[in-house]
KELUMBA-757898 format. One record per residue (C-alpha): residue in one letter; x, y, z; residue number from 1. Coordinates in steps of 0.02 Angstrom, whole numbers. Example, Ala and Ser with C-alpha at 12.3 -4.5 7.8 and 13.67 -1.06 7.14 Angstrom:
# residues 2
seke  east  north  up  migu
A  615  -225  390  1
S  684  -53  357  2
END
This chain:
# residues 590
seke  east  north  up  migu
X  -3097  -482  -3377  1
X  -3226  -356  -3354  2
X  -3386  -466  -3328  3
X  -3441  -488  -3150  4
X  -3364  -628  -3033  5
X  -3477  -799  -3103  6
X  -3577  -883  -2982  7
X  -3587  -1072  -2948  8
X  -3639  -1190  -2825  9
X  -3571  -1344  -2762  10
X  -3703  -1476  -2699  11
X  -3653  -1563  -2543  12
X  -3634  -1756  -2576  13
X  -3553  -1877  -2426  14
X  -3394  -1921  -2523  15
X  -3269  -1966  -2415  16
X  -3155  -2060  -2522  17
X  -3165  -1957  -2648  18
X  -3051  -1842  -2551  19
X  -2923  -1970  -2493  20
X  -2923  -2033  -2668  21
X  -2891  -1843  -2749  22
X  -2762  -1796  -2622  23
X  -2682  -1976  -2669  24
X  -2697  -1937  -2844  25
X  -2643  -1759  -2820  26
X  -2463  -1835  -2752  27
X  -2410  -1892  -2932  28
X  -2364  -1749  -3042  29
X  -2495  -1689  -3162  30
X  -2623  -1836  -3105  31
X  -2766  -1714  -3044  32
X  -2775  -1621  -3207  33
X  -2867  -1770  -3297  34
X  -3006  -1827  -3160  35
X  -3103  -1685  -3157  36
X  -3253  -1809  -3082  37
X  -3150  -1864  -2947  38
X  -3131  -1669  -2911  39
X  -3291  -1625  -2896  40
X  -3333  -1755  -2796  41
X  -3189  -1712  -2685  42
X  -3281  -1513  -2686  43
X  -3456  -1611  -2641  44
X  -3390  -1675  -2495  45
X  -3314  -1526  -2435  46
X  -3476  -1434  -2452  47
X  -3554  -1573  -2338  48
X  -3437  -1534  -2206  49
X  -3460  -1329  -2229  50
X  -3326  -1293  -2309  51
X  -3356  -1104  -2378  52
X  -3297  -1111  -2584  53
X  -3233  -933  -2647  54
X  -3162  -831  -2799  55
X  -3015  -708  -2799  56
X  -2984  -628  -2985  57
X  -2799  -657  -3010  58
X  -2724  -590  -3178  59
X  -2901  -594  -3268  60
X  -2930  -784  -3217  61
X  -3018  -830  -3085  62
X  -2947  -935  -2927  63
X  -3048  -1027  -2823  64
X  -2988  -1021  -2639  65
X  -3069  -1160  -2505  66
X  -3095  -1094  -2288  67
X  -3115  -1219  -2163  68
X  -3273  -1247  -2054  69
X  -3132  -1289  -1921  70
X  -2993  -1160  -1898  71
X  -3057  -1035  -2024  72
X  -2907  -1049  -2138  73
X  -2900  -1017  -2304  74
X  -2840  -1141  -2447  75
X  -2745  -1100  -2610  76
X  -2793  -1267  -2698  77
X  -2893  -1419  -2707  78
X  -2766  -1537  -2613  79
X  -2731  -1423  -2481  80
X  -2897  -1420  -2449  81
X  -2914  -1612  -2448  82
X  -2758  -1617  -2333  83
X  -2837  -1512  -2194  84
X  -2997  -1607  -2194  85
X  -2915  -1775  -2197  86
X  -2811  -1721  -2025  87
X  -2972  -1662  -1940  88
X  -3048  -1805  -1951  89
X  -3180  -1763  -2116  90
X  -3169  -1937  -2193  91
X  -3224  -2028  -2066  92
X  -3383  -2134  -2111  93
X  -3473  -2107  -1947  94
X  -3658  -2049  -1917  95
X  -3692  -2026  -2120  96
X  -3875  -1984  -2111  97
X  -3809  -1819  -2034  98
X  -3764  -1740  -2200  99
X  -3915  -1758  -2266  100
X  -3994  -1650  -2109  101
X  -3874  -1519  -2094  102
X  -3832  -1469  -2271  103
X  -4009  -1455  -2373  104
X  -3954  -1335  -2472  105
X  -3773  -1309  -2603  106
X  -3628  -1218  -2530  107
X  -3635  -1059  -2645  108
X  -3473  -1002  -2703  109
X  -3444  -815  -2691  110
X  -3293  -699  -2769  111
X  -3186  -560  -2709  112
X  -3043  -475  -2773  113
X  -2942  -499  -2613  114
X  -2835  -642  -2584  115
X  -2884  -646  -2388  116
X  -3043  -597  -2414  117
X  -3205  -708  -2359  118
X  -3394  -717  -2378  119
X  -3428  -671  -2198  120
X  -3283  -545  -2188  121
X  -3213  -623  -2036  122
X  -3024  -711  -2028  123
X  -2967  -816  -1904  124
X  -2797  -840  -1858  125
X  -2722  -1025  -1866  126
X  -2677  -1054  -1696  127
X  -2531  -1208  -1769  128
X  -2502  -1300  -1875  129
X  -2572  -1469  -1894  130
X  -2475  -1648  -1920  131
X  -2417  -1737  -2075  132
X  -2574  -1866  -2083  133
X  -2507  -2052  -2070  134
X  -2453  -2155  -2240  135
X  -2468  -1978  -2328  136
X  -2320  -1892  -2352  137
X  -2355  -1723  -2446  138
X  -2226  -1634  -2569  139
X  -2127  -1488  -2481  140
X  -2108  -1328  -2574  141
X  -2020  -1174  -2552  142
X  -2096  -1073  -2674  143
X  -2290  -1055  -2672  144
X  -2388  -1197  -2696  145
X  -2449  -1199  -2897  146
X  -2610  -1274  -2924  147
X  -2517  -1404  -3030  148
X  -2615  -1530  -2932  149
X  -2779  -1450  -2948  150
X  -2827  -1379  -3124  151
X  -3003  -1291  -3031  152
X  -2885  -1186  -2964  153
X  -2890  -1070  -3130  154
X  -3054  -1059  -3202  155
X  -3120  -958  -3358  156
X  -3301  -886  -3374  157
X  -3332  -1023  -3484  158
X  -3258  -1171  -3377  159
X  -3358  -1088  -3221  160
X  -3501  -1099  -3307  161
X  -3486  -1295  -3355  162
X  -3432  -1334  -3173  163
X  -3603  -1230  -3108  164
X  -3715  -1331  -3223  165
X  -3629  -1497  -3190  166
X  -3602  -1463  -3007  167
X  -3796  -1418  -2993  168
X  -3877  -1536  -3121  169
X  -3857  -1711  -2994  170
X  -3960  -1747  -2856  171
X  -3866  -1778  -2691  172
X  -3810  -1956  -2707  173
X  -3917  -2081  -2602  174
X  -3838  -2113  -2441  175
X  -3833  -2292  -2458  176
X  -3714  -2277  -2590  177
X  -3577  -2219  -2464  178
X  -3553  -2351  -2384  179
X  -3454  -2405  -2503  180
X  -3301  -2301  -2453  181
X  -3321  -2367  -2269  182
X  -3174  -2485  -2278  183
X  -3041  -2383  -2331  184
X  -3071  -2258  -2231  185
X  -3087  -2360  -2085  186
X  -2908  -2447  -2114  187
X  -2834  -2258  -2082  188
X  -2961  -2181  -1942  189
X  -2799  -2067  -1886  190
X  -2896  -1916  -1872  191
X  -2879  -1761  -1746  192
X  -2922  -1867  -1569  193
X  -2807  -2029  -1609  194
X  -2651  -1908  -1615  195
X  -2716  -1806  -1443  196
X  -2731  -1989  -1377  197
X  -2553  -2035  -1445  198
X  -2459  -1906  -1371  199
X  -2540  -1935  -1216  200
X  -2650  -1774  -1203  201
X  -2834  -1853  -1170  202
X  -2885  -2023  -1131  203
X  -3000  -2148  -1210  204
X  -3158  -2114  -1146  205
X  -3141  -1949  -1105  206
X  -3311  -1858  -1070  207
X  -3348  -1705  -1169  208
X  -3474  -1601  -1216  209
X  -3524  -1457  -1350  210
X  -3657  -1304  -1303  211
X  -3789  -1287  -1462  212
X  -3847  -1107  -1512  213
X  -4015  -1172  -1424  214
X  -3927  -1187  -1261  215
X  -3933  -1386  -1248  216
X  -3774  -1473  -1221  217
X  -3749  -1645  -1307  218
X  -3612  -1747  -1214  219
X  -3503  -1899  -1265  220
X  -3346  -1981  -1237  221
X  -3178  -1984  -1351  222
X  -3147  -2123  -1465  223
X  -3016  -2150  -1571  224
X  -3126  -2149  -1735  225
X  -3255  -1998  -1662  226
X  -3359  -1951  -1520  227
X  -3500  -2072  -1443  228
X  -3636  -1985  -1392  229
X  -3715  -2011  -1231  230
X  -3885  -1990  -1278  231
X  -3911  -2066  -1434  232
X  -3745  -2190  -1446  233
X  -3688  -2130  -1622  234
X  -3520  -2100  -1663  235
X  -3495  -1931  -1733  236
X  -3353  -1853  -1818  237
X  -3290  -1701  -1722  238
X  -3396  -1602  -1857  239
X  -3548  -1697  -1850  240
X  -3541  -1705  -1673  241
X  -3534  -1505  -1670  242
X  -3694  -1518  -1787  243
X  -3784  -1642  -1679  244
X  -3761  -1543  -1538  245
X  -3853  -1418  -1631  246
X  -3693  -1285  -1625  247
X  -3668  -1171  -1805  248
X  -3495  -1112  -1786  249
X  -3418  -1242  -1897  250
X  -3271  -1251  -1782  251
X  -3276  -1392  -1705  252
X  -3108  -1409  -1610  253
X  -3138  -1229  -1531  254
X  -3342  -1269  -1466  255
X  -3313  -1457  -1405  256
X  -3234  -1457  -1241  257
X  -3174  -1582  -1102  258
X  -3243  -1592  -919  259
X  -3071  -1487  -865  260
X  -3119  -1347  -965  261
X  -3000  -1365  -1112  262
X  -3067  -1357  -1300  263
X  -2989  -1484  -1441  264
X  -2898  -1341  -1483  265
X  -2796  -1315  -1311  266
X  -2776  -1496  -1320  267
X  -2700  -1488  -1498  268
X  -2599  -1361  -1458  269
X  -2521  -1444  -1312  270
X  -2478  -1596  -1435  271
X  -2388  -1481  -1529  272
X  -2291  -1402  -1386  273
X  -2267  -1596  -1328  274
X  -2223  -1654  -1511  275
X  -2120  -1517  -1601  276
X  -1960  -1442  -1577  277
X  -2024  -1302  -1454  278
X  -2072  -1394  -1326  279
X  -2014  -1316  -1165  280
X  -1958  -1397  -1005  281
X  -1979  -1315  -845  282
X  -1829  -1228  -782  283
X  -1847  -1232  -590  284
X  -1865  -1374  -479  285
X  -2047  -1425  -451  286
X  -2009  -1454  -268  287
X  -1904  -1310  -215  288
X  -1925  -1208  -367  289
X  -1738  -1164  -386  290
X  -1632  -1181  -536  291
X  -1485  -1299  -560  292
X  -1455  -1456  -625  293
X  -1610  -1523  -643  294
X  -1684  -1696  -717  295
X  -1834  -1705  -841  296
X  -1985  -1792  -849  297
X  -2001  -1881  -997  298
X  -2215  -1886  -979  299
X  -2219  -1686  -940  300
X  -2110  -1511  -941  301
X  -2069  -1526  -754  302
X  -1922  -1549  -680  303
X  -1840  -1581  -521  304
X  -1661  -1595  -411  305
X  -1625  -1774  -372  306
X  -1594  -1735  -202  307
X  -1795  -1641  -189  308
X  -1837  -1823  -226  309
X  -1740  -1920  -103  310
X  -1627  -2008  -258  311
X  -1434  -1995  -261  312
X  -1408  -2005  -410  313
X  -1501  -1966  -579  314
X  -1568  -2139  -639  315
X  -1556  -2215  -805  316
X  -1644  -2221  -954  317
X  -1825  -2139  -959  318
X  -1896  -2062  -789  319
X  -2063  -2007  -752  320
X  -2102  -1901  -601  321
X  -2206  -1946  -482  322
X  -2371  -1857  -535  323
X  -2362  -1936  -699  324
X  -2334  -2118  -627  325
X  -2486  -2228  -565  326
X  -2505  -2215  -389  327
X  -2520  -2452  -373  328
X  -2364  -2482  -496  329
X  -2270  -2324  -493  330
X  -2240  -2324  -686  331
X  -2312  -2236  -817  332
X  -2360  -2379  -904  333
X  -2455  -2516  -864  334
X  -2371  -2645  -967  335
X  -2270  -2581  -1128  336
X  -2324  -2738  -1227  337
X  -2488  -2712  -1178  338
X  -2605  -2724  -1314  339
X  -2772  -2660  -1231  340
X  -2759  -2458  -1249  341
X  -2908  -2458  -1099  342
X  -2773  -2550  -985  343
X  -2622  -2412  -1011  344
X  -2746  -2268  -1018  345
X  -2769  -2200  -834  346
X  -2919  -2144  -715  347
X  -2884  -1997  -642  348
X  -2949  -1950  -441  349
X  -3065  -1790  -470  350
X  -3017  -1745  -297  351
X  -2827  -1813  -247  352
X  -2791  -1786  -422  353
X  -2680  -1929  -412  354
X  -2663  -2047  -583  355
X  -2723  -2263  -597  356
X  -2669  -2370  -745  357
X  -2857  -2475  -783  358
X  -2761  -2615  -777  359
X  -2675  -2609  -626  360
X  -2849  -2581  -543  361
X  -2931  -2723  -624  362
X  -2769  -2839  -557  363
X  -2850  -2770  -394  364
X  -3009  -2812  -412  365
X  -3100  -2671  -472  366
X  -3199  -2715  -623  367
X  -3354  -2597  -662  368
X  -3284  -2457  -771  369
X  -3424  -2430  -878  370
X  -3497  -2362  -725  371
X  -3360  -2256  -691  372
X  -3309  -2192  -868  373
X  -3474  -2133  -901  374
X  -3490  -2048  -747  375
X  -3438  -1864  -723  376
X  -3320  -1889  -576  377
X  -3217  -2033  -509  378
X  -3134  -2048  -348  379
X  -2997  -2186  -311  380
X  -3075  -2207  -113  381
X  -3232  -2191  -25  382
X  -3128  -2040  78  383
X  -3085  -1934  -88  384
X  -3281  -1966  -124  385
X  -3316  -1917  47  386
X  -3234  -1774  18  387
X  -3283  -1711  -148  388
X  -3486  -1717  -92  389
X  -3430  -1623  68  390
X  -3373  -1482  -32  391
X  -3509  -1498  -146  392
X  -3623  -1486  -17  393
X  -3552  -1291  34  394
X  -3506  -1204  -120  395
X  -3615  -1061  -147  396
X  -3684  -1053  28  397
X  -3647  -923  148  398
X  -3625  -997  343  399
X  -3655  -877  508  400
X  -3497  -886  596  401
X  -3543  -758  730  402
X  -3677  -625  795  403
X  -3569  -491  696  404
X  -3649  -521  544  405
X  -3498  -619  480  406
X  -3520  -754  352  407
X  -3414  -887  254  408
X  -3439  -945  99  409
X  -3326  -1079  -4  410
X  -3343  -1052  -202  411
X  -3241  -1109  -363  412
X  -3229  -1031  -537  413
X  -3377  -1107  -652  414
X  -3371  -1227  -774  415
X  -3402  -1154  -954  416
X  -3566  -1285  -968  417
X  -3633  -1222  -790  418
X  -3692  -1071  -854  419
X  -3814  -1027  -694  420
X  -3747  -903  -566  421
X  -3597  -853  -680  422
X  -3607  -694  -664  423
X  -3631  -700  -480  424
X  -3506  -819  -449  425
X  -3371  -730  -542  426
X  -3388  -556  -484  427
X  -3372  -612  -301  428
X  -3211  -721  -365  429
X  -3158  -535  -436  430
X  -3173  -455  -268  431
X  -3082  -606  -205  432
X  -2951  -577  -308  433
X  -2928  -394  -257  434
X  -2922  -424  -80  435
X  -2778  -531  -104  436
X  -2692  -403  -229  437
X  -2718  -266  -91  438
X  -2618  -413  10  439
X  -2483  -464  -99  440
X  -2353  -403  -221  441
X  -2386  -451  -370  442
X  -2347  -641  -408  443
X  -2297  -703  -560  444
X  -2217  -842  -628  445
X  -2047  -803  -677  446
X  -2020  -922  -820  447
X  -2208  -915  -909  448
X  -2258  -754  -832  449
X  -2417  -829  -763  450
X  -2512  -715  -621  451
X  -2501  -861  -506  452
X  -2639  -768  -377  453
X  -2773  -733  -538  454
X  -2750  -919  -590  455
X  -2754  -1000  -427  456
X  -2945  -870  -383  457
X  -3017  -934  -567  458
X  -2949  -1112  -542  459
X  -2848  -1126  -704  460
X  -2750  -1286  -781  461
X  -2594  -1318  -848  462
X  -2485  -1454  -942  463
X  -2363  -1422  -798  464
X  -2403  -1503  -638  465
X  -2338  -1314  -546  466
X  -2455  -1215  -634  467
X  -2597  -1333  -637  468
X  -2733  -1244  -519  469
X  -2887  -1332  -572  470
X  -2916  -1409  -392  471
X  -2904  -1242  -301  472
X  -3063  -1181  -215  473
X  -3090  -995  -132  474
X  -3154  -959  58  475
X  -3212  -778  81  476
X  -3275  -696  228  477
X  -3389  -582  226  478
X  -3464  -439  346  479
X  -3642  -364  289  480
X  -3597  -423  128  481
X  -3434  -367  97  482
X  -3294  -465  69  483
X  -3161  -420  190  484
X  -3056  -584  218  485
X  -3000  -720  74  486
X  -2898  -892  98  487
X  -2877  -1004  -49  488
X  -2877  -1203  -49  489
X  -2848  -1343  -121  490
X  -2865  -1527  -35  491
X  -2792  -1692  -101  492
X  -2906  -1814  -25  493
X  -2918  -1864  149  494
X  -2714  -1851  148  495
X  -2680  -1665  149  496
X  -2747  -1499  108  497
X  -2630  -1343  66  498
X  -2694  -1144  85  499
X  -2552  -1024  -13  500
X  -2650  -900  7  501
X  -2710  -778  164  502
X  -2763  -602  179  503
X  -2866  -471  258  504
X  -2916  -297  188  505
X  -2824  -163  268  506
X  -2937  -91  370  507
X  -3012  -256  446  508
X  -2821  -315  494  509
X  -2756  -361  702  510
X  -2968  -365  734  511
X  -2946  -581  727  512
X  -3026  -599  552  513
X  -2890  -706  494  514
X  -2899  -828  626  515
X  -3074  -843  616  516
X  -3101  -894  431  517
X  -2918  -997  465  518
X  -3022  -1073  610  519
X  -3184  -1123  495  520
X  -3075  -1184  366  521
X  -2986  -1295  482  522
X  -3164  -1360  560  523
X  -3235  -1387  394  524
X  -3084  -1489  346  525
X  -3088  -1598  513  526
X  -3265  -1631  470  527
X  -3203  -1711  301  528
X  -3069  -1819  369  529
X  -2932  -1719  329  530
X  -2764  -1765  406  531
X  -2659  -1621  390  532
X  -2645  -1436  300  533
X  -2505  -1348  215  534
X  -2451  -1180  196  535
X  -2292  -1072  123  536
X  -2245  -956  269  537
X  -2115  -814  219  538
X  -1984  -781  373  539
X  -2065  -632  403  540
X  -2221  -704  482  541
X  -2164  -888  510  542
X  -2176  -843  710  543
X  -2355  -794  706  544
X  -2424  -953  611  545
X  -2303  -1063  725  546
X  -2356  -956  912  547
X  -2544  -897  859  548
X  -2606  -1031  742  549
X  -2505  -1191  769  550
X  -2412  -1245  637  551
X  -2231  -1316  623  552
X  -2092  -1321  502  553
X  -2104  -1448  380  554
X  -1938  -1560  408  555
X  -1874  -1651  237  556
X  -1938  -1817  302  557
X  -2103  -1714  300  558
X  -2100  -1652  121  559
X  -2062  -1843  74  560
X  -2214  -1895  128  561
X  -2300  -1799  5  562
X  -2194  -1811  -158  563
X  -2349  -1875  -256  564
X  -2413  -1702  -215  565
X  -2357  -1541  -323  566
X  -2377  -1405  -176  567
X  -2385  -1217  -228  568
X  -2232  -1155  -157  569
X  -2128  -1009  -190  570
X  -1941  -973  -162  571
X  -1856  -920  -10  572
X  -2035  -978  80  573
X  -2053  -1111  227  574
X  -2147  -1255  231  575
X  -2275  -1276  365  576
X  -2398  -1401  402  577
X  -2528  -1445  546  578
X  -2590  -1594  590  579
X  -2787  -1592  609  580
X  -2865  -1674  743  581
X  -3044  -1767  691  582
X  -3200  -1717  775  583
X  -3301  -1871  862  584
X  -3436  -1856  733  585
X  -3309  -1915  611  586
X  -3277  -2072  721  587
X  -3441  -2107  721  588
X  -3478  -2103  554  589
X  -3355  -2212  508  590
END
């Protein structure tokens, strides 16, 4: 075939059940072949969401190849295509008019002679790989896929031709009209966010938010059917909701993130740990963070010796650690018959970090959680609130501590939607991180390989309670400007506050710097209401933080005080805590 690659365009047309109906009809043998209408309407719809259409020559025919808006892969056939866009959530009927704004124009379909190749001569890898979507189940085939289902997969000139002039001779559909797929597509809404919210990885009502190539940031919160918005109270698809926010990358799990800092993509890729075969469970203790015998948490990876616990004996049937069981009923579940996902989903403390079942609090008599879901924090006490605006109050600003020009100054690693003072903020947090390199060997997690110290400075999360460092906040100390003393910290409410982390640059060392920004820490904290502070002491230098700075072992009636607390602690370290004594202010205030 020696003619140049064809042309053709596909006009976008909101057609959502033409897709379910095609990859239904795609499932019986042969069955696709004779609805070529119920094809192209399948290909209209696709073009609506920004799906890119593309030609490969192949043995003198030409193959048609389909790349998704949302992971960037490529698509051998018709169904395939369908497949992908039913699992993220693509025939949903939410927000329709949106179609109409973002896709004036048809998708135009371009060639290449590469089987990989694409219009914009990028390629993104697929990160995993998605779910079997529910009531579907697709063949299984060892050999590559034939486009048996999908008779547009082999085109000659002359069919191209036909399918350009068909494809471009209707108007786009009046909008109206869809509605009349609504139903069916609303009896199977199983799209991307109902499987993160059954396996347990976000919450209804989650906020989250997506930056637009014009810098504004559109927020919502998760349903199971889309995305609300918060400022216009549509519910978007994850792709329309990328689109309303004004954002062009078509990739709509990567650019919509939650309040932690984790995209829809982290998030699926967590389900996938949590749902297929590689899921890994810790292999040291949480508490003590030895090996052994351990039991597993059946809600996360970590794991923990019965005896770190205070149990005898291993109990029976499913356990759940104490981080992943509400801090009223001690379960992870609120009731298991419970109907009402809002009263099993939990509220978690933005400061303690400690987890509520909704229903358990409304048995206590708290009732307003519209209030509280659509805010951007929530604290389970007045003191954790207390708290939280304390802290608020200092990042960023540097304190006097004495006439030597020496200043404080508390920060924490940005979110990705506070954009102001990045650059600021996280070159001081890479100074940070160097005094405390010039301190330390080099410490890293011996299982995952994690730089604990560079994760802890930039405040980074985890599935695993261990390695979850989102809380953690950075002191530095400064003389003229230069940073010459570090602490990190992290504080769980009024209860306790822990500091891993101490060090001095070598040249500023036995001058008292250390106790000094330990002694502002400790004052700021007594100002807050804190009770107590933490630390991991090696033997080494356990004498000087018990004689100079007055802290004590920890006993293990100590440590079981604070089991709903996931310490960073390292082996062959002690324990050591202080209790904090409140200033009168704080007596007065209260």
């Amino acid at each position: 075939m020696g003619s140049a690659a064809p042309v053709a365009s596909v006009e976008p047309e909101y057609c959502p059940q033409a897709v379910i109906d095609w990859y239904n009809l795609t499932a019986l043998k042969g069955q696709g072949a004779f609805n070529r209408d119920l094809s192209l309407k399948a290909k209209k719809h696709l073009s609506a969401l920004g799906w890119r259409f593309w030609y490969v020559n192949k043995k003198d025919r030409w193959e048609l190849r389909y790349t998704s808006p949302n992971n960037g892969k490529n698509y051998i056939s018709l169904r395939r295509a369908c497949k992908s866009c039913i699992e993220d959530g693509g025939c949903m009927p939410q927000n329709v008019p949106l179609v109409q704004q973002n896709n004036p124009s048809p998708t135009t379909v371009s060639s290449s002679s590469s089987d990989h190749a694409q219009p914009n001569k990028k390629k993104k890898k697929q990160e995993g790989k998605c779910k079997d979507i529910a009531g579907v189940q697709p063949r299984r085939f060892k050999k590559r896929e034939m486009d048996d289902d999908d008779d547009d997969g082999y085109y000659s000139e002359e069919e191209l031709d036909e399918a350009s002039i068909s494809a471009c001779g209707k108007r786009v559909r009046s909008l109206d009209g869809a509605q009349g797929y609504s139903d069916s597509s609303q009896r199977n809404p199983r799209g991307i966010i109902s499987q993160l919210m059954d396996n347990k990885v976000v919450g209804l009502y989650s906020s989250v938010f997506c930056r637009g190539t014009n810098n504004e940031v559109k927020k919502g919160k998760l349903l199971r059917c889309g995305i609300a918005c918060d400022c216009c109270g549509f519910v978007f698809s994850l792709t329309r909701f990328e689109a309303h926010a004004g954002c062009k990358k078509h990739r709509p799990s990567a650019t919509i993130f939650l309040e932690d800092g984790r995209s829809l993509l982290d998030c699926q890729r967590e389900a996938m740990k949590e749902e297929g075969p590689e899921i890994v469970n810790d292999s040291i203790c949480s508490v003590c963070h030895y090996g052994g015998e351990l039991m597993l948490c059946d809600c996360c990876p970590s794991s923990f010796h019965p005896y770190c616990l205070g149990l005898d004996h291993v109990p029976d049937g499913e356990w759940f650690c104490p981080p992943c069981s509400c801090k009223i009923c001690n379960r992870p579940r609120y009731r298991d018959d419970c109907a009402n996902d809002m009263d099993n989903s939990f509220l978690v403390c933005d400061q303690c970090e400690r987890r509520y079942h909704i229903g358990c609090l409304k048995v206590g008599g708290f009732t307003s959680f519209g209030n509280h879901l659509n805010d951007k924090n929530w604290f389970c006490n007045t003191g954790c609130e207390k708290v939280f605006l304390g802290l608020q109050k200092l990042i960023g600003k540097p304190f006097c501590v004495s006439e030597d020009n020496l200043t404080w100054t508390l920060m924490k690693a940005v979110k990705s939607d506070e954009l102001e003072g990045l650059s600021q903020n996280e070159s001081k947090l890479s100074v940070a991180l160097g005094v405390l390199r010039e301190c330390f060997d080099p410490v890293l997690d011996a299982f995952f390989g994690r730089d604990i110290v560079t994760d802890v400075i930039f405040s980074r999360g985890s599935e695993l309670n261990r390695l979850n460092f989102r809380g953690f906040y950075t002191v530095v100390l400064e003389k003229n400007g230069e940073v010459i003393s570090v602490a990190t910290i992290r504080i769980f409410g009024q209860k306790v506050a822990e500091i891993p982390f101490v060090g001095t640059r070598r040249q500023y060392r036995r001058l008292g710097m250390c106790r000094i920004l330990m002694n502002e820490i400790e004052k700021q904290l007594s100002y807050l209401g804190v009770e107590r502070v933490v630390l991991p002491s090696s033997h080494y230098v356990i004498d000087t933080w018990r004689n100079s700075f007055g802290f004590e072992r920890m006993t293990n009636s100590d440590k079981s005080l604070f089991l709903d607390y996931t310490f960073l602690d390292f082996q062959d370290t002690i324990m050591c805590h202080k209790p904090l004594v409140a200033p009168l202010m704080n007596y007065y205030m209260a």
